[in-house]
N, C-alpha and C positions, 0 to 999 in steps of 0.2 A: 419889204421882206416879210412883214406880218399881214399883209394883207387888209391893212386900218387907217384909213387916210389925218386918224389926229389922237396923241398918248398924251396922257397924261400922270403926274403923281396921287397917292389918294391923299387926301384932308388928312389931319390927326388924328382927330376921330375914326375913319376908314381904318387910320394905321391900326390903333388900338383895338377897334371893332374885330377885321377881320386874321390882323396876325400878335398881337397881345404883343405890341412893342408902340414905343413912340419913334416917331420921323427922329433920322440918325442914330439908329440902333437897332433897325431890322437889317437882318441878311436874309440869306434863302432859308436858314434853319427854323424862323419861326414860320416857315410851313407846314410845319408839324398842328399848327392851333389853326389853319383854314381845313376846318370840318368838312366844309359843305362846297370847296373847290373854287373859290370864287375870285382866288388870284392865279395869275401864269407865269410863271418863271422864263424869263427871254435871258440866254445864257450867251455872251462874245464867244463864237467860236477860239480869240485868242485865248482864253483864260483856261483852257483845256489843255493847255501846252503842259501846265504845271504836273508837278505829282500829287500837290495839296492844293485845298480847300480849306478856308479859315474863314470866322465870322464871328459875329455875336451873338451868345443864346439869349436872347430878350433882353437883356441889356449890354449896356457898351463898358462894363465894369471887367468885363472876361472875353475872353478866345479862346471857340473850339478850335483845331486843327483835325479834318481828318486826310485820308487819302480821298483823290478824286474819284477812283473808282469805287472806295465802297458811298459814295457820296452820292455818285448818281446810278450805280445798283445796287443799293440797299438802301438809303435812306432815301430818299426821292422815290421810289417805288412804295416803302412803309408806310411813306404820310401821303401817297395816293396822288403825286403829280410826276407828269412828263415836260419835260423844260422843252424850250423851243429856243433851236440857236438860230443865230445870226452874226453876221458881216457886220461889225460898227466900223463903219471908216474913223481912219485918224486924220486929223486936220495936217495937211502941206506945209 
């Protein structure tokens, strides 16, 4: 669906580098700290079902909650990325 024959997660370091979180504590929110666009948001078409959006602002100590729509036209447009969905199948 993305058109990439092999994905991977980034190292810690990556985490820290390019979205100022460590591995298990990034959501989509620490999008806001990739300047230079250098990660892509791949969104489950399911998760659109919802009314909210929840996460962690760079640490796992808290949760935002917003609404989904001002989630993906407002903030996601602010901090300068377009998500890309996708079909994840669920295992039978």
């Amino acid at each position: 669906q993305l058109g990439c024959a092999r994905l991977s997660f980034a190292s810690p370091e990556q985490m820290k580098q390019l979205l100022g979180a460590a591995p298990g504590s990034a959501s989509a929110f620490e999008l806001m700290h990739d300047k230079e666009g250098k990660v892509q948001l791949v969104i489950d078409r399911d998760l659109l079902s919802g009314e909210f959006i929840s996460g962690h602002p760079c640490f796992s100590t808290s949760t935002i909650r917003l609404k989904l729509t001002d989630f993906l036209e407002r903030f996601l447009p602010a901090v300068g990325h377009t998500p890309v969905m996708v079909d994840l199948p669920w295992p039978a």
